[in-house]
PDB file of N, CA, C and O in Angstrom:
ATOM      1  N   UNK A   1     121.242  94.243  89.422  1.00  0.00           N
ATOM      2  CA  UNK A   1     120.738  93.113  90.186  1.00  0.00           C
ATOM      3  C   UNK A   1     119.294  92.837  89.763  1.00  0.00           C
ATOM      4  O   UNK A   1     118.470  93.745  89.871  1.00  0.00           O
ATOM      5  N   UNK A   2     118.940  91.646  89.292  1.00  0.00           N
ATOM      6  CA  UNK A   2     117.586  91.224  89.027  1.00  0.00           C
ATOM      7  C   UNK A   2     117.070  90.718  89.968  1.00  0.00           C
ATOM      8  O   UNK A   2     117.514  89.799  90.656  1.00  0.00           O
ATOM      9  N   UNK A   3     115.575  91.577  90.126  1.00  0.00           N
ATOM     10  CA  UNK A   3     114.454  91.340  91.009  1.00  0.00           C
ATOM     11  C   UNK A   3     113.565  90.087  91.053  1.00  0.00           C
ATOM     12  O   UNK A   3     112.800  89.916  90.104  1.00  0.00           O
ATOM     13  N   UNK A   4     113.589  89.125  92.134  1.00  0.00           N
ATOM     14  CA  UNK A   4     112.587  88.114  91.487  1.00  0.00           C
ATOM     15  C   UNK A   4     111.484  88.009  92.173  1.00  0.00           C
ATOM     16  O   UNK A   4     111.452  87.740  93.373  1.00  0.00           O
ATOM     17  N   UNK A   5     110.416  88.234  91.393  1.00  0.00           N
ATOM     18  CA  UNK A   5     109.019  88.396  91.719  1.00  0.00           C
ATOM     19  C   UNK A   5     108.803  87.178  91.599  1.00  0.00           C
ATOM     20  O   UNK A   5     109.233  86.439  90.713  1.00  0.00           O
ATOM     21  N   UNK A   6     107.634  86.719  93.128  1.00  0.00           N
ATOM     22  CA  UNK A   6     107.021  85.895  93.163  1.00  0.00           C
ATOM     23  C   UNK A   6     105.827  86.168  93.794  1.00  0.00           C
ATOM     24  O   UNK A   6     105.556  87.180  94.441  1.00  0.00           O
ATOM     25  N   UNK A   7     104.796  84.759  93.469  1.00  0.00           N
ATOM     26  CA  UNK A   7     103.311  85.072  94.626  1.00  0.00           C
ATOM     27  C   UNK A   7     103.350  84.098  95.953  1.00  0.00           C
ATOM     28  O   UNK A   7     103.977  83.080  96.247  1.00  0.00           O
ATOM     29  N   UNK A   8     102.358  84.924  96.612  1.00  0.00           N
ATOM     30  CA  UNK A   8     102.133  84.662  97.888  1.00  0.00           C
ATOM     31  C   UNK A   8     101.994  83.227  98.147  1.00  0.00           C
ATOM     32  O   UNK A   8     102.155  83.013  99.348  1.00  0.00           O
ATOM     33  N   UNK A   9     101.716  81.983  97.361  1.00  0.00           N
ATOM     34  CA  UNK A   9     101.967  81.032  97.096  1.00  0.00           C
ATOM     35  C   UNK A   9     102.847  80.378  96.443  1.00  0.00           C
ATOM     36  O   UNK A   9     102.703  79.175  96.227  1.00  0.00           O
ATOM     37  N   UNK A  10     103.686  80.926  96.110  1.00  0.00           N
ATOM     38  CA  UNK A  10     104.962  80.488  96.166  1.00  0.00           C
ATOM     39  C   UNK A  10     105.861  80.609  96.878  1.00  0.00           C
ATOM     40  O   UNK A  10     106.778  79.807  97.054  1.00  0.00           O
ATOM     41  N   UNK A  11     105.707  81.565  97.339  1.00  0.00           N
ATOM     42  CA  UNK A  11     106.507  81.955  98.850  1.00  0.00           C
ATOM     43  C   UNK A  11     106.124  81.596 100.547  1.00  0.00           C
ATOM     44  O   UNK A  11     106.726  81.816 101.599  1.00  0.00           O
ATOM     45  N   UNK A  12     104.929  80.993 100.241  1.00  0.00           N
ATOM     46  CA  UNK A  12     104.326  80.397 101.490  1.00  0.00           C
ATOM     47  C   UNK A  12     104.287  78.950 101.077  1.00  0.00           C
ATOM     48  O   UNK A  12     103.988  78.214 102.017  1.00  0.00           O
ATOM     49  N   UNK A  13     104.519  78.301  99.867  1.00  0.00           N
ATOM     50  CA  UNK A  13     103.619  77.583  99.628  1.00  0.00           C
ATOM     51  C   UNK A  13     102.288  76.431 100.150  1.00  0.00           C
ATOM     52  O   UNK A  13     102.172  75.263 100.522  1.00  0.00           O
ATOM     53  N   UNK A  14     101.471  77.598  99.896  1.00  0.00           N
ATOM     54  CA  UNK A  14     100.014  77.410  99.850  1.00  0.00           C
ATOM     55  C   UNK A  14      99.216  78.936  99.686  1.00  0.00           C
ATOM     56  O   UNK A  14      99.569  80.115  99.651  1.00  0.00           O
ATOM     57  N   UNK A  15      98.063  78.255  99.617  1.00  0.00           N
ATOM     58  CA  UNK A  15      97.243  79.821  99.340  1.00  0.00           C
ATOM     59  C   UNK A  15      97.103  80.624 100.580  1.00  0.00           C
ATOM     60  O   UNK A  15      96.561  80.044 101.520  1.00  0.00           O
ATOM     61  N   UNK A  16      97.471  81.793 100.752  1.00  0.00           N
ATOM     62  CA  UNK A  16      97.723  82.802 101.240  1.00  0.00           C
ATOM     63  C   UNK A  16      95.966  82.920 102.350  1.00  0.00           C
ATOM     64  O   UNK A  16      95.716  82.856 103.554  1.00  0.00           O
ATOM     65  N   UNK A  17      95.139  83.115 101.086  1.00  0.00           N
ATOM     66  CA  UNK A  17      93.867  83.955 101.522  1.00  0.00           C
ATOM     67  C   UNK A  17      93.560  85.446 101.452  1.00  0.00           C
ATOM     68  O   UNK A  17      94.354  86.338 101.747  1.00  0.00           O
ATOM     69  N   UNK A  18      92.629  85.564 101.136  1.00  0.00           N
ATOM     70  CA  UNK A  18      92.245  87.318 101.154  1.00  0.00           C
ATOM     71  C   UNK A  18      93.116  88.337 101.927  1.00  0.00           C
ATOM     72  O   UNK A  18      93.737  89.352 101.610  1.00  0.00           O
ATOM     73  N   UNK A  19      92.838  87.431 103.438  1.00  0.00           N
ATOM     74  CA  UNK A  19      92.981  88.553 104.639  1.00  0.00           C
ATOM     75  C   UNK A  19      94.718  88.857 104.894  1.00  0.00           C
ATOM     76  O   UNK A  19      95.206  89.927 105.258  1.00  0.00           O
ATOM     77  N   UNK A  20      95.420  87.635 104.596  1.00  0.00           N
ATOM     78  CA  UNK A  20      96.750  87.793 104.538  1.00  0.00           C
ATOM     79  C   UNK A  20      97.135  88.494 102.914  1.00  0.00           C
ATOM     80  O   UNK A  20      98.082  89.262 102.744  1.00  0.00           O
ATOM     81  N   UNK A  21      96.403  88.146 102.057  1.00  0.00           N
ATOM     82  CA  UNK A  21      96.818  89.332 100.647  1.00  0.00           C
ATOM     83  C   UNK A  21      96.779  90.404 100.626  1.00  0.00           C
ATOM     84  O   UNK A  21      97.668  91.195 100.309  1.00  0.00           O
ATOM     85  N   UNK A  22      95.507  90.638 101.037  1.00  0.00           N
ATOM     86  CA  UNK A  22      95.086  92.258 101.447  1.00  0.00           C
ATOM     87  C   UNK A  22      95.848  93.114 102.260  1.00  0.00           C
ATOM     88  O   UNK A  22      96.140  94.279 101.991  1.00  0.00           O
ATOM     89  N   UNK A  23      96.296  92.201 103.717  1.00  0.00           N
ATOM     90  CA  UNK A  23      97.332  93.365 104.235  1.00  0.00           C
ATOM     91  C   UNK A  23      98.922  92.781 103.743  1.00  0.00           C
ATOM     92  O   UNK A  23      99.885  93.293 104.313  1.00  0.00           O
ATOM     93  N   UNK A  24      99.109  91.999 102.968  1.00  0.00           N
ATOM     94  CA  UNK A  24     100.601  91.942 102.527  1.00  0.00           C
ATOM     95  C   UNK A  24     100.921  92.993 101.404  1.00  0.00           C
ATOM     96  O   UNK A  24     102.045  93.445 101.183  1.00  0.00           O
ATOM     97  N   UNK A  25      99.376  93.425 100.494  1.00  0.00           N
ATOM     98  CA  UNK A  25      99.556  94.408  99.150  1.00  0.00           C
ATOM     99  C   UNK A  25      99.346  95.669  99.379  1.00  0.00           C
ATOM    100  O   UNK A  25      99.775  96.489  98.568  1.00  0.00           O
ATOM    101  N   UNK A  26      98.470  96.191 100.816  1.00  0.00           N
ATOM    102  CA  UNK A  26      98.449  96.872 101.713  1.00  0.00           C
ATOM    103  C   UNK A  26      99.891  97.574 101.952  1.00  0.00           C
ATOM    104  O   UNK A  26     100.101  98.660 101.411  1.00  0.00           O
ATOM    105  N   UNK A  27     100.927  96.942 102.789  1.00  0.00           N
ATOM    106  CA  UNK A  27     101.838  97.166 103.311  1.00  0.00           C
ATOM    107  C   UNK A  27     103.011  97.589 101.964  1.00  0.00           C
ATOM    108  O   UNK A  27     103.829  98.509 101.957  1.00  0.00           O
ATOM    109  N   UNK A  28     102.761  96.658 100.998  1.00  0.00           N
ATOM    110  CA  UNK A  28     103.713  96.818  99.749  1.00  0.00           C
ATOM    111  C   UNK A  28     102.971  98.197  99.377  1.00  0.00           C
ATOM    112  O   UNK A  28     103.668  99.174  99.653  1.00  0.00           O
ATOM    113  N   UNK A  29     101.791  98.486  98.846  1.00  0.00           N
ATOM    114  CA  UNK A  29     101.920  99.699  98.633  1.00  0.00           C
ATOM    115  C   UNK A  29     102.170 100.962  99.142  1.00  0.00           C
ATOM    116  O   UNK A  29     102.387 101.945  98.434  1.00  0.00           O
ATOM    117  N   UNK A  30     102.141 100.959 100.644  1.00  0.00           N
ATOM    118  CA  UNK A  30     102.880 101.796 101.488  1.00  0.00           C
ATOM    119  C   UNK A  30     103.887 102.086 101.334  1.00  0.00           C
ATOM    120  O   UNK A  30     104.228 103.247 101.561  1.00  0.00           O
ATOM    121  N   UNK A  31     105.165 100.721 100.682  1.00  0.00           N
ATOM    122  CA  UNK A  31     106.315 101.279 101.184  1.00  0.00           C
ATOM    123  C   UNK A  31     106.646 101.380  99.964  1.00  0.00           C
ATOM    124  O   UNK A  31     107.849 101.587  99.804  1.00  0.00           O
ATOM    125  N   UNK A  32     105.901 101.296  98.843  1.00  0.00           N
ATOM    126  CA  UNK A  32     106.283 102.035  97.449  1.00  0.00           C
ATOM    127  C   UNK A  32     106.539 100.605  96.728  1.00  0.00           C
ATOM    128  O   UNK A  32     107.315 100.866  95.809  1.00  0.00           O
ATOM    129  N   UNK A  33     106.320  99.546  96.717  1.00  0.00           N
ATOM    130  CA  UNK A  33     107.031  98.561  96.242  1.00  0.00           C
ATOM    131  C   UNK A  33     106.465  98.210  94.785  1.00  0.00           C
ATOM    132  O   UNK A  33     105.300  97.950  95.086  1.00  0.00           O
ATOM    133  N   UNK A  34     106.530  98.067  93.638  1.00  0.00           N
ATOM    134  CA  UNK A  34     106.327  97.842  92.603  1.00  0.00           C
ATOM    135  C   UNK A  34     106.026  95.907  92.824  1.00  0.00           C
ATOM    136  O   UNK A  34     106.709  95.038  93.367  1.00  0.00           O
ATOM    137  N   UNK A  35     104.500  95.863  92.004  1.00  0.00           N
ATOM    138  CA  UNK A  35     103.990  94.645  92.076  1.00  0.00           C
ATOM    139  C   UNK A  35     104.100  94.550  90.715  1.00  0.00           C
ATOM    140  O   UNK A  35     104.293  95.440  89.887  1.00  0.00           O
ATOM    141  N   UNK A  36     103.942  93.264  90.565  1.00  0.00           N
ATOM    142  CA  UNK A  36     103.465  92.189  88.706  1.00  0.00           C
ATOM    143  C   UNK A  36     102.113  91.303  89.320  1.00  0.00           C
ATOM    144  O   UNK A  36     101.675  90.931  90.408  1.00  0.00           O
ATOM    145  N   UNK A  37     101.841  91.246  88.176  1.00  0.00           N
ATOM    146  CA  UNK A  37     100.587  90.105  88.190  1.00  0.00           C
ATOM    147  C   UNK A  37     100.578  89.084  87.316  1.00  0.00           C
ATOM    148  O   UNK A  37     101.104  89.379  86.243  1.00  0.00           O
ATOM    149  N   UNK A  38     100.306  88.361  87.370  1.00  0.00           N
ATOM    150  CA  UNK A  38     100.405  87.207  86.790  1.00  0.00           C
ATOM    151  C   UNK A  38      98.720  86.292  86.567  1.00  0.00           C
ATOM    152  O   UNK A  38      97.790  86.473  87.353  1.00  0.00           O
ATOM    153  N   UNK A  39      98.664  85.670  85.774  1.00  0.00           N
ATOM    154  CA  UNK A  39      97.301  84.861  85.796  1.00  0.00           C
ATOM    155  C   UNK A  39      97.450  83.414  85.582  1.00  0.00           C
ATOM    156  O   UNK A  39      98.099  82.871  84.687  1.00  0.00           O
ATOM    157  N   UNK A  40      96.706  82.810  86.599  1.00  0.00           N
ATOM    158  CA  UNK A  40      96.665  81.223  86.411  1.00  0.00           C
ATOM    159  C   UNK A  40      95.616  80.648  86.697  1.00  0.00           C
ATOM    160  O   UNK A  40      94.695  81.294  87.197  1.00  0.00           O
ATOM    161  N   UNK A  41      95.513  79.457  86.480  1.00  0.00           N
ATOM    162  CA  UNK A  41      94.076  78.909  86.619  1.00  0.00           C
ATOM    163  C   UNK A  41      94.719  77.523  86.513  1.00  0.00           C
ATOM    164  O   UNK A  41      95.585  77.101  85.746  1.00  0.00           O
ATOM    165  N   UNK A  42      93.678  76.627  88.044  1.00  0.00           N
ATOM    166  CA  UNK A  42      94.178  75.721  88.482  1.00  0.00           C
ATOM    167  C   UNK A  42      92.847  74.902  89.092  1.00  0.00           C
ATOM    168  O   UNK A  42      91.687  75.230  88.846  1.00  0.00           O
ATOM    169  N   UNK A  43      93.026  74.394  89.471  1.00  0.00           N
ATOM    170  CA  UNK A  43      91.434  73.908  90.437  1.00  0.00           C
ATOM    171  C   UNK A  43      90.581  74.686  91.504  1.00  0.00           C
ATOM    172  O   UNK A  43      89.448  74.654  91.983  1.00  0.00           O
ATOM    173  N   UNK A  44      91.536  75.272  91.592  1.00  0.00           N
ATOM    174  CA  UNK A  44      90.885  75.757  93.188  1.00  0.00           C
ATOM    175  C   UNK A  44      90.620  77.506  92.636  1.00  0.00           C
ATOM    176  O   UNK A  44      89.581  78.087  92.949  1.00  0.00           O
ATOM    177  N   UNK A  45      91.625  78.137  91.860  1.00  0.00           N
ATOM    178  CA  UNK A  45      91.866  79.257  91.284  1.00  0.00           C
ATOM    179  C   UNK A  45      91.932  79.701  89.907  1.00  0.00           C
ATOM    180  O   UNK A  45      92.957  79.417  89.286  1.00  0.00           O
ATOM    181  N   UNK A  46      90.963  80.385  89.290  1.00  0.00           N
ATOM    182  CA  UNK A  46      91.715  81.142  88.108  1.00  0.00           C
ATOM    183  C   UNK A  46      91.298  82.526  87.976  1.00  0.00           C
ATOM    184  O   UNK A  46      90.147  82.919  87.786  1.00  0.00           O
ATOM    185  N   UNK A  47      92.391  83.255  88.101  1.00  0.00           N
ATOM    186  CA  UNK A  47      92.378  85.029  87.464  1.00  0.00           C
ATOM    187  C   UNK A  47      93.733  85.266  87.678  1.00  0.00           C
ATOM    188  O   UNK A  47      94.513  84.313  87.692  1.00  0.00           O
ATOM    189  N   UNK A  48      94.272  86.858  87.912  1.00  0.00           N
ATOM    190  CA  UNK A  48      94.998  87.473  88.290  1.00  0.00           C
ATOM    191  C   UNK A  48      95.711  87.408  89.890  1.00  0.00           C
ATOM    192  O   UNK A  48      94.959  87.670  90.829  1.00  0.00           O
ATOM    193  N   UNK A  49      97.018  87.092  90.156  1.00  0.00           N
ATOM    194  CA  UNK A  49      97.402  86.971  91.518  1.00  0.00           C
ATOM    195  C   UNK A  49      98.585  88.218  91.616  1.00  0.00           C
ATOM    196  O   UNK A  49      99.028  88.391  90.481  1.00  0.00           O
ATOM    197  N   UNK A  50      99.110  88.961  92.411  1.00  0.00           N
ATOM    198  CA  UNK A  50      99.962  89.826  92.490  1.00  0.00           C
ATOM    199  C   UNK A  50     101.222  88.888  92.785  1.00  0.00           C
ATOM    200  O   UNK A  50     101.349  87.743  93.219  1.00  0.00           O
ATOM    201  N   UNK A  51     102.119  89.914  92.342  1.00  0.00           N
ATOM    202  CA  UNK A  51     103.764  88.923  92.368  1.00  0.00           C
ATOM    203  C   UNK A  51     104.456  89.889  93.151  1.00  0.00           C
ATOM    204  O   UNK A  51     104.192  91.003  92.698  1.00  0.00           O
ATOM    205  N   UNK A  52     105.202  89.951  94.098  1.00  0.00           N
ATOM    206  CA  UNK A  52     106.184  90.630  95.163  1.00  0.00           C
ATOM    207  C   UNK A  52     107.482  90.140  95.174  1.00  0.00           C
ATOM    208  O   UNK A  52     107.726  88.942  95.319  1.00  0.00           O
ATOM    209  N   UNK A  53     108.557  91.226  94.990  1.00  0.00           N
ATOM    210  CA  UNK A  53     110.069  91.109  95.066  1.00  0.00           C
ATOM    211  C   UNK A  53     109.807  90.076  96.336  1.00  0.00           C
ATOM    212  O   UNK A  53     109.033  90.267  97.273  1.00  0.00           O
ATOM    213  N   UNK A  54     110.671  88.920  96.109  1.00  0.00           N
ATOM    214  CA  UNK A  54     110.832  88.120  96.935  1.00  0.00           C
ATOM    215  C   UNK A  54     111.692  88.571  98.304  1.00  0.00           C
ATOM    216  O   UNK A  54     111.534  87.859  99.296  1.00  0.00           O
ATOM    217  N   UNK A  55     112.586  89.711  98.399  1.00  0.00           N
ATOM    218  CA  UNK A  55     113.332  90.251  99.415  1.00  0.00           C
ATOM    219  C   UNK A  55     112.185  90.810 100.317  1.00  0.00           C
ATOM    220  O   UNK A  55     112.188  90.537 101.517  1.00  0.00           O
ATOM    221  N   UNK A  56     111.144  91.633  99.733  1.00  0.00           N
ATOM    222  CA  UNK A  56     110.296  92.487 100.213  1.00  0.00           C
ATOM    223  C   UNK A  56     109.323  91.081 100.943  1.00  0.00           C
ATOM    224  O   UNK A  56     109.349  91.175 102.170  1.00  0.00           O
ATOM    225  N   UNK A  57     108.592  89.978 100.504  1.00  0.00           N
ATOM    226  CA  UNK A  57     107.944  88.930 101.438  1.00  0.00           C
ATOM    227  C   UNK A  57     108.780  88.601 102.386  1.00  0.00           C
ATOM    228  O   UNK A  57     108.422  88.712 103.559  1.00  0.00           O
ATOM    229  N   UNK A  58     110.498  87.969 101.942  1.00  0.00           N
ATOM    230  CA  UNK A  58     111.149  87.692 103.290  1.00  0.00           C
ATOM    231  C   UNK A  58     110.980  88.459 104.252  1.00  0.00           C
ATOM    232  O   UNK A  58     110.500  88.070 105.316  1.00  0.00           O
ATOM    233  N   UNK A  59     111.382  89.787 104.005  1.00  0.00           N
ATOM    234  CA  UNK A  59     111.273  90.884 105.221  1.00  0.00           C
ATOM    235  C   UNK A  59     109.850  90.697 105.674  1.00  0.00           C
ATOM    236  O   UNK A  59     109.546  89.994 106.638  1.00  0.00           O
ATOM    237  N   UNK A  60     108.905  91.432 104.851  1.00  0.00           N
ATOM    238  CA  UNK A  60     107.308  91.294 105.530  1.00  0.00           C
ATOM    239  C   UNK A  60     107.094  89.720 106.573  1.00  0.00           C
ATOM    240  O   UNK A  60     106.553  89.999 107.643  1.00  0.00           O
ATOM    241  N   UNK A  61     107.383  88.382 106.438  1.00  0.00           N
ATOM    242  CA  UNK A  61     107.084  87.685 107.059  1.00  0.00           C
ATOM    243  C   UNK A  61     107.832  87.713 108.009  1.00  0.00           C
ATOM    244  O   UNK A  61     107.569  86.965 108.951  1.00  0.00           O
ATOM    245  N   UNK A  62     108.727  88.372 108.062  1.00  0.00           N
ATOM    246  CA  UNK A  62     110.025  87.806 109.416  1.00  0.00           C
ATOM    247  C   UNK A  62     109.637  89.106 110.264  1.00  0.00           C
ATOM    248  O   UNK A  62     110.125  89.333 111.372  1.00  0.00           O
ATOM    249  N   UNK A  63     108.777  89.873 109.677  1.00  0.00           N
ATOM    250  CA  UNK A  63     108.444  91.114 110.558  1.00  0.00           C
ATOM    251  C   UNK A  63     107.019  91.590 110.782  1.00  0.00           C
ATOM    252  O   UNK A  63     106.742  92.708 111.215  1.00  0.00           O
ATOM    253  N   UNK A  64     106.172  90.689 110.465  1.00  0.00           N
ATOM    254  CA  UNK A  64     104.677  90.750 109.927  1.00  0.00           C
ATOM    255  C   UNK A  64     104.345  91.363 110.735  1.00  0.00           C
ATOM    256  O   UNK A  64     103.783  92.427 110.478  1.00  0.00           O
ATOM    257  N   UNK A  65     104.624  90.811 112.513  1.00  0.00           N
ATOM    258  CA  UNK A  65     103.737  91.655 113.710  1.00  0.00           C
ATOM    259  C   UNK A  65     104.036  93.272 113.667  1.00  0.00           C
ATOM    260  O   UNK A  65     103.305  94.263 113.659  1.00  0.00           O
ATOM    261  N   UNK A  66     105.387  93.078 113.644  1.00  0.00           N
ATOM    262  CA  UNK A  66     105.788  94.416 114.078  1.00  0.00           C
ATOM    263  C   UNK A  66     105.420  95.938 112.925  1.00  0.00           C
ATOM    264  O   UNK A  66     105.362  97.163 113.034  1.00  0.00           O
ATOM    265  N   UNK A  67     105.232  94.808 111.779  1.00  0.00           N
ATOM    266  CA  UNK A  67     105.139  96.199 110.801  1.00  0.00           C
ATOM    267  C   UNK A  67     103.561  96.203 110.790  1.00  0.00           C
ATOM    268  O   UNK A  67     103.103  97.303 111.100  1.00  0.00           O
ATOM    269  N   UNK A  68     102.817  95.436 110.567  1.00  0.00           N
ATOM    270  CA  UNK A  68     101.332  95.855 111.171  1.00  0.00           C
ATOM    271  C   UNK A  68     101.468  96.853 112.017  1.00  0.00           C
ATOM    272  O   UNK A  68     101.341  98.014 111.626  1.00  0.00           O
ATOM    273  N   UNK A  69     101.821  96.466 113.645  1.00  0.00           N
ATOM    274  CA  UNK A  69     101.547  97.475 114.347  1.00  0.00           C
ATOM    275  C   UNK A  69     102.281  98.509 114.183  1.00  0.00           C
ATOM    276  O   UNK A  69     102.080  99.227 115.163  1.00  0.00           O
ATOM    277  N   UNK A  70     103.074  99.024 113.443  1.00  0.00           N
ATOM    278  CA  UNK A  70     103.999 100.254 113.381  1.00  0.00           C
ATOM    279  C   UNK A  70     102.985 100.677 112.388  1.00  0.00           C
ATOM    280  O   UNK A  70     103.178 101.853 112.080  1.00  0.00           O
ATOM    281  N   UNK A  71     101.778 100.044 111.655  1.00  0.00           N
ATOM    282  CA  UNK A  71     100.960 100.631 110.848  1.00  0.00           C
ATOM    283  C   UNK A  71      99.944 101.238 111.682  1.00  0.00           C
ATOM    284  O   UNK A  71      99.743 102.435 111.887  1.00  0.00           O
ATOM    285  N   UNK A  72      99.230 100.045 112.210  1.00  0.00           N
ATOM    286  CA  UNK A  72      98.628 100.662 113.570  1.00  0.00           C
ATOM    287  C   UNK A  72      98.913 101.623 114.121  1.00  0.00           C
ATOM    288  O   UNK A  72      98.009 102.452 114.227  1.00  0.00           O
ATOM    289  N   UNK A  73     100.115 101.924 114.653  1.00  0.00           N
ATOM    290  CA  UNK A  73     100.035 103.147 115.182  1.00  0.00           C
ATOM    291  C   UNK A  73      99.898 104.226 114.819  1.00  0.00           C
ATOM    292  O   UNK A  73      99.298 105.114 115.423  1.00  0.00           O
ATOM    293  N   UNK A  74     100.486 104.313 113.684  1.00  0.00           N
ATOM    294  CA  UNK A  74     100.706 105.609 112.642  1.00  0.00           C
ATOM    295  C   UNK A  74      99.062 106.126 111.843  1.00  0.00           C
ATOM    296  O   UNK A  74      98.477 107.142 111.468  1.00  0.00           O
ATOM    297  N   UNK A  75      98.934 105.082 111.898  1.00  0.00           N
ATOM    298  CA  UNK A  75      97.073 104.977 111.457  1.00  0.00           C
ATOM    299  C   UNK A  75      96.051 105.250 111.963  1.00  0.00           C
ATOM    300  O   UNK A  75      94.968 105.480 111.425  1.00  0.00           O
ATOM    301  N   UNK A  76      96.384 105.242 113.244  1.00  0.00           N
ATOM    302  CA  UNK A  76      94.971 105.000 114.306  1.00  0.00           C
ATOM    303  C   UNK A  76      94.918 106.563 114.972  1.00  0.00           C
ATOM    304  O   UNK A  76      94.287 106.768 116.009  1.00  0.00           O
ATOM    305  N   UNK A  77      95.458 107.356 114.450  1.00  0.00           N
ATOM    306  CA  UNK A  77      94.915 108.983 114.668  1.00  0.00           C
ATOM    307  C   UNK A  77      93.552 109.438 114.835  1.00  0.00           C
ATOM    308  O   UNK A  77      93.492 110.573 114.362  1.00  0.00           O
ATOM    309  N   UNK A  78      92.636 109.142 115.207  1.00  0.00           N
ATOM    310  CA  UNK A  78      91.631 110.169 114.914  1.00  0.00           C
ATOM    311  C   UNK A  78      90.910 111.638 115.346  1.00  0.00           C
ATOM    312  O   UNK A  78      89.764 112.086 115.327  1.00  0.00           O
ATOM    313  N   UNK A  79      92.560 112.241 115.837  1.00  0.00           N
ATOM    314  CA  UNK A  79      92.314 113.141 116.339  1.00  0.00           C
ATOM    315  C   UNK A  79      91.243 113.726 117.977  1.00  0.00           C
ATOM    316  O   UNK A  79      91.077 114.767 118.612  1.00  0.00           O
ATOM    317  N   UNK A  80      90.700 112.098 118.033  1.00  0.00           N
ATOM    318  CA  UNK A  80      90.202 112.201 119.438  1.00  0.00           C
ATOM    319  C   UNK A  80      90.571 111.934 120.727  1.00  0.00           C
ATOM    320  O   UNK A  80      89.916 111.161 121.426  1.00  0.00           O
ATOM    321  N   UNK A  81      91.786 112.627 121.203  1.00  0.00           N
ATOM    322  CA  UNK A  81      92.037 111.764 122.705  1.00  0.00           C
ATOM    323  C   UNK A  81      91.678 112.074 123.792  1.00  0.00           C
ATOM    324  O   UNK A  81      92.427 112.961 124.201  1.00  0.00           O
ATOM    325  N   UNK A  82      90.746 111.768 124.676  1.00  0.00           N
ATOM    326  CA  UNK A  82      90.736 111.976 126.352  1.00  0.00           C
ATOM    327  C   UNK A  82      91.127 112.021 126.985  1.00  0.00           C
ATOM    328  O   UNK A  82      90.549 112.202 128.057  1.00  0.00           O
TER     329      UNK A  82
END
């Protein structure tokens, strides 16, 4: 079965932003997911953008809250509780 990688703008289409990249490549590298990169240059953009199995964004968006906070929780240890 062939994997089809796409970017966060193509799969949203529009630009994503930092704060939604950061925890979408965040979460992909958690769960082991193999990224591509790609480079384009356009008006608004040019360098390197990460590309994500398109199965792996469906899931992440249809579950965005919940897998944040299942990160959250698992994360937020600091061994200090009162």
């Amino acid at each position: 079965m062939e994997v089809n990688y796409i970017s966060l703008f193509d799969y949203l289409g529009k630009p994503a932003g930092k704060d939604v990249g950061a925890r979408v490549n965040e979460r992909a590298r958690e769960f082991g997911i193999t990224c591509l990169k790609r480079f384009v240059r356009n008006k608004k953009y040019e360098g390197k953008v990460n590309l994500y199995p398109e199965a792996f964004l469906e899931y992440y968006f249809t579950n965005a809250e919940q897998v944040n906070q299942v990160y959250k929780d698992t994360h937020s240890w600091d061994g200090l509780h009162y």
